[in-house]
C-alpha positions in Angstrom: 53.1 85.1 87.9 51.9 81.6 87.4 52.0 78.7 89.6 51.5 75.2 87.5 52.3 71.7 88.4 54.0 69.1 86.2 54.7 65.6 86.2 58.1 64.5 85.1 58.6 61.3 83.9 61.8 59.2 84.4 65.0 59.7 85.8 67.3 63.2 85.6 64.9 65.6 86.1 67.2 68.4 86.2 68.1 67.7 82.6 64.9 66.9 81.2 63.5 70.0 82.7 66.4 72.4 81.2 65.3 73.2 77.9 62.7 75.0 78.7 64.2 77.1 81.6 63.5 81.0 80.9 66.3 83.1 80.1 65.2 86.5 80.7 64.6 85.7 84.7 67.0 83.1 85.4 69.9 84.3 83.7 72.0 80.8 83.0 73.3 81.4 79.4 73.3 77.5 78.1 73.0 76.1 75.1 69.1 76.3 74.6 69.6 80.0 74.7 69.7 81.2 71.3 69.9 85.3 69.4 66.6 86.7 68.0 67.1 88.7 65.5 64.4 91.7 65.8 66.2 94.2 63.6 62.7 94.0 61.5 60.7 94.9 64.3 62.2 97.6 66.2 62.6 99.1 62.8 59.2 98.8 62.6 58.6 100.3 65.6 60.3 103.3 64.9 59.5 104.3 61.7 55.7 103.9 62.9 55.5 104.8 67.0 55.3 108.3 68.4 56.5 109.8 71.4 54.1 111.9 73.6 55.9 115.1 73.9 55.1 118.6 75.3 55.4 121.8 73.3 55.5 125.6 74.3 53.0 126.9 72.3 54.7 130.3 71.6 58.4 128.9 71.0 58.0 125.4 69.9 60.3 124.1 72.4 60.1 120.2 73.1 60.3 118.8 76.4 59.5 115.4 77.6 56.0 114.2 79.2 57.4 113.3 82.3 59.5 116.5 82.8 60.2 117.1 86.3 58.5 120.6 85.3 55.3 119.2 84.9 54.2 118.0 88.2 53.0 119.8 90.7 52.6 119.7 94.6 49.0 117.9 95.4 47.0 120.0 97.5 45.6 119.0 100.6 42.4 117.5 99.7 44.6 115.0 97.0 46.9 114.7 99.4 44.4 113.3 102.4 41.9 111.3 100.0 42.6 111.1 95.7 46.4 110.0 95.9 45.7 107.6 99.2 49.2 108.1 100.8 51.2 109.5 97.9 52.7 106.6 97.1 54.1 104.8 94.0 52.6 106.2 90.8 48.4 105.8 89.8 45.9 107.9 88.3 42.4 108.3 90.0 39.6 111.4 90.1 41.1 113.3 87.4 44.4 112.9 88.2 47.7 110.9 87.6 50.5 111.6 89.7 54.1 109.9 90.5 56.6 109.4 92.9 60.4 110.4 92.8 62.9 112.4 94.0 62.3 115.8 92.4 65.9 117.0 92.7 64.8 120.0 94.9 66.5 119.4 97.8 62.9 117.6 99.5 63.6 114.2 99.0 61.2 111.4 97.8 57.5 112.0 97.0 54.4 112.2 94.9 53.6 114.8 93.0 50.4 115.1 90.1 51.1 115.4 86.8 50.6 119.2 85.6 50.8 121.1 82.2 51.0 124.7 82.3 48.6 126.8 79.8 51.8 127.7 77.8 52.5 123.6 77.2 50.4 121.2 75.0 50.9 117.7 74.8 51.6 116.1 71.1 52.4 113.1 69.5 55.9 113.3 68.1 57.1 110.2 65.4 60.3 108.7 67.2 61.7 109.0 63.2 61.6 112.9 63.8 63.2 113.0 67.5 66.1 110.5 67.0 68.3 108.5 65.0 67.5 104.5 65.3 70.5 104.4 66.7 69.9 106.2 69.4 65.9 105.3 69.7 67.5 101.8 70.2 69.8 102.9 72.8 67.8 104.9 74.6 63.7 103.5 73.8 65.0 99.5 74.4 68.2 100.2 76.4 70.3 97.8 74.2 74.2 98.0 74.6 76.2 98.7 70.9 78.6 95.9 70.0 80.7 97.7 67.2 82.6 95.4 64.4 85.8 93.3 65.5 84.2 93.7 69.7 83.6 90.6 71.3 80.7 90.1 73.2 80.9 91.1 77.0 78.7 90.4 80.3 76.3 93.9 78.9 75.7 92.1 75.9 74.2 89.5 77.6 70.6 89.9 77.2 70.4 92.2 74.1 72.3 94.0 72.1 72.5 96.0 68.9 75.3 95.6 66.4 77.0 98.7 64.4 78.9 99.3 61.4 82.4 101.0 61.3 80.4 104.5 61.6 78.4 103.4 64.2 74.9 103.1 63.1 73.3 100.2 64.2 72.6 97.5 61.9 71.2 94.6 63.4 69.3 94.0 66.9 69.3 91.2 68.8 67.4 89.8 71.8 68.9 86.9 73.5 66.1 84.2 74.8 65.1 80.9 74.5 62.2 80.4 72.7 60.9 77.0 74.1 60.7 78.3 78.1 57.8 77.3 80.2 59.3 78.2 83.5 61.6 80.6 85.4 62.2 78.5 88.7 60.7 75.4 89.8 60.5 72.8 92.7 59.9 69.4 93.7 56.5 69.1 95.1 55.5 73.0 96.8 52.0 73.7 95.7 51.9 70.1 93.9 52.3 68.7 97.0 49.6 66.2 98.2 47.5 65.5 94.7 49.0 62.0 94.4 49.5 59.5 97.2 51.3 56.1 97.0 50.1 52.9 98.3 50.5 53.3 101.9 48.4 56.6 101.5 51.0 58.9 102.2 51.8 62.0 99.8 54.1 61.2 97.6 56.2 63.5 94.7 58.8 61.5 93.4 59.2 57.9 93.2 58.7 54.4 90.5 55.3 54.3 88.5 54.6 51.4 90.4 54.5 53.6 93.9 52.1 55.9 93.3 48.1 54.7 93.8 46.6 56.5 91.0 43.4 54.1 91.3 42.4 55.5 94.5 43.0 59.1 93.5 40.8 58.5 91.0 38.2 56.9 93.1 38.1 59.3 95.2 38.0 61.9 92.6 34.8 60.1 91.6 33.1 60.1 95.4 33.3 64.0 95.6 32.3 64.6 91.9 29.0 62.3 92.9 28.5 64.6 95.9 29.2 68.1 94.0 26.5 66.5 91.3 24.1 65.6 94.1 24.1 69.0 95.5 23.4 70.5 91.9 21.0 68.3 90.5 18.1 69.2 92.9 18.8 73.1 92.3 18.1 72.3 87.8 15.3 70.2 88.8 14.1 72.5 90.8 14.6 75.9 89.0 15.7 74.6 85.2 19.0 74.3 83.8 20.5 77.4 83.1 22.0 79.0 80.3 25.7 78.5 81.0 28.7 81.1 80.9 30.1 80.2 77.8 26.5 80.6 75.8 26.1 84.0 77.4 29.9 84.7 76.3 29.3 83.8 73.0 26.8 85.9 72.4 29.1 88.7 73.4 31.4 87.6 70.8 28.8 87.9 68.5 28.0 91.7 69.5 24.0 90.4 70.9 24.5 91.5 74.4 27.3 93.6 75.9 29.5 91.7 78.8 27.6 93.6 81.6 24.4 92.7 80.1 25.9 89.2 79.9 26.9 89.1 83.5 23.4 90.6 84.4 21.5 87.8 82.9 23.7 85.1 84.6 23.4 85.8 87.9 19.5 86.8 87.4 18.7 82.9 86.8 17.4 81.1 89.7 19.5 78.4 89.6 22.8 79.9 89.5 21.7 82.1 92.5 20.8 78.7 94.4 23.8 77.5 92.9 26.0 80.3 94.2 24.5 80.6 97.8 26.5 77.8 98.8 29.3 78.2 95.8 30.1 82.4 95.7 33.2 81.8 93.7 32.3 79.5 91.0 29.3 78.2 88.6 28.2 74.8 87.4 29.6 75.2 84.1 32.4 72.1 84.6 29.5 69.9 86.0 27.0 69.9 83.5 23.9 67.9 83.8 25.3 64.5 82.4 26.3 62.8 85.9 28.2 59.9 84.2 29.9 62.2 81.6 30.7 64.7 85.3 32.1 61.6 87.0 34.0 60.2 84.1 35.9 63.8 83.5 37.2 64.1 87.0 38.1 60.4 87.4 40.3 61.3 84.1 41.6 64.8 85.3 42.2 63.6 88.8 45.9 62.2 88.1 46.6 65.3 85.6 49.2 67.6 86.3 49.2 70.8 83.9 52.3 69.3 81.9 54.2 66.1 81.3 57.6 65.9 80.7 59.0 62.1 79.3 62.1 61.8 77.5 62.7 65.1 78.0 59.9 66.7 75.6 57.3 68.7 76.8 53.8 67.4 76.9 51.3 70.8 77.9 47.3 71.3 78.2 47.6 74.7 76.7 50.3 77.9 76.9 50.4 79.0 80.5 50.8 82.7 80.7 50.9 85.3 84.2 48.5 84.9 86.6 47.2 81.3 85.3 46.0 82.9 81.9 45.7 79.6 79.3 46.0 80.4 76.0 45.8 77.7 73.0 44.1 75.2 75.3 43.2 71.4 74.0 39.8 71.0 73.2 38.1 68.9 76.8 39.1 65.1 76.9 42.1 65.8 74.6 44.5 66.4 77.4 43.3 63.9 79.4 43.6 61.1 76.8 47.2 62.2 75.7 48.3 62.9 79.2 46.6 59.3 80.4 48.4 57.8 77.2 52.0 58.8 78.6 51.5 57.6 81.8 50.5 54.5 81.0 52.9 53.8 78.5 55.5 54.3 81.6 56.9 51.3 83.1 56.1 50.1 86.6 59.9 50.7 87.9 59.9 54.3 85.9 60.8 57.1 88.3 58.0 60.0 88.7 58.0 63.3 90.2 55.9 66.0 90.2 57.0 69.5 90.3 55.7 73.1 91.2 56.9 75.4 88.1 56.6 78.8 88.1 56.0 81.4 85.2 
């Protein structure tokens, strides 16, 4: 999950913020959501993925990985320290164990994962087990739709169409392929980054309410203090090789990420650094106080994505747990995003809202 704030500008900001509402979690079946066909993929997928499978070594007989036969009762000592309070399903110490009910009569519980002597585990092709009918009925749980049927509320995410024998001939996943959000609020955890002129938060109201020249001047007082605290440390100790060098040269197979990691911390400066700073580094302050002051001014009245006219302005892909992928390279955000705002009148309506992903 993913918490990202964006800045919607103009009025109807239920509408301009529909197209890009995710199917798969909210469920509302509108016009932007549209079928994918993956009938080349799951194919794929078939003809190429296995199956881990147990086998009796004597008979041959086939039994699934996750056969209730196959787990055991943990003994005491797993019980009291390796599974932790048998609970959910993990792995740890040499073991892996689950938790269900065992259909014998005991209820609910973990048990570890077991194979007797007379089992080995194997990797079986799904091509060899099942038909692709039934691997896509089973493997990706996708309800038939057979010639001449219409389309009911099972159908709704998926399905996989047939022929008049049954054999599937087409899969489809139902999405939309321009979501950015599955729910999403005015103001939540965007609440308080812009004030208007009265110095009160504000979240929605016209261009001309919001006081984005003191946000940014105050932006600029704490990035002259965060610079003032980290310019004494380089003089002091030297400037550091920054995170991203050290990263690269993981990239490039040099040093190994522990290695990298190592030599980080082991500078001087990012251990004065981090005495006062545990959780971050200097790398966003650089040792160009103008060019620091000038990038904060800029990113103070940013929000992650702009909305206007009802197209979707982004920094980068936002992904779970506030993952970025296909980021603009630094200042080209900050111009675009700048450019939109100012290109809004002074009576356009403004609101910022808390997505979530």
């Amino acid at each position: 999950m993913s918490h990202f704030s964006v800045m919607v500008i103009g009025d109807d900001v239920e509408k301009q913020m529909a197209p890009y509402r995710e199917f798969e979690c909210t469920g509302t079946d509108d016009e932007y959501v549209v079928d994918k066909d993956t009938t080349e993929e799951i194919t794929k997928d078939y003809l190429e993925d296995t199956r881990t499978m147990m086998r009796h070594r004597e008979t041959s007989e086939l039994k699934k990985a996750y056969d209730n036969m196959f787990y055991r009762e943990p003994t005491a000592e797993e019980e009291k320290g390796s599974i932790g309070g048998l609970c959910g399903t993990g792995c740890g110490n040499g073991i892996s164990w689950s938790s269900r009910d065992w259909d014998d009569g005991k209820g609910y519980r973990a048990k570890v994962h077991h194979v007797p002597e007379e089992w080995e585990e194997i990797e079986i092709p799904f091509k060899e087990l099942m038909s692709f009918t039934d691997y896509v009925v089973e493997y990706h749980e996708m309800p038939l739709l057979h010639p001449g049927e219409e389309r009911g509320e099972e159908h709704k995410f998926n399905y996989a169409a047939t022929d008049e024998n049954g054999v599937v001939v087409k899969t489809v996943t139902r999405t939309n392929p321009n979501a950015k959000w599955d729910y999403w609020q005015e103001g939540g955890r965007a609440s308080g980054r812009f004030i208007d002129r009265m110095g009160n938060a504000i979240t929605r109201g016209p261009r001309k309410a919001y006081n984005f020249e003191t946000v940014r001047n105050r932006a600029e007082i704490e990035a002259r203090q965060t610079f003032a605290k980290w310019e004494p440390i380089f003089e002091e100790h030297g400037k550091p090789v920054l995170w991203p060098d050290f990263i690269s040269k993981v990239d490039a197979g040099e040093i190994t990420i522990s290695e990298a990691r190592d030599q980080y911390h082991a500078q001087p400066a990012i251990k004065a650094y981090r005495d006062d700073n545990p959780f971050s580094g200097p790398e966003d302050i650089g040792y160009d106080l103008e060019a620091y002051v000038k990038k904060c001014r800029d990113n103070s009245c940013l929000t992650f994505a702009i909305v206007m006219e009802g197209k979707w302005y982004e920094r980068g892909e936002m992904g779970w747990w506030a993952c970025v992928s296909n980021e603009k390279e630094d200042g080209e955000w900050q111009t675009e995003a700048n450019k939109l705002i100012n290109a809004a009148s002074d009576d356009t309506m403004i609101t910022i809202v808390d997505c979530h992903i």
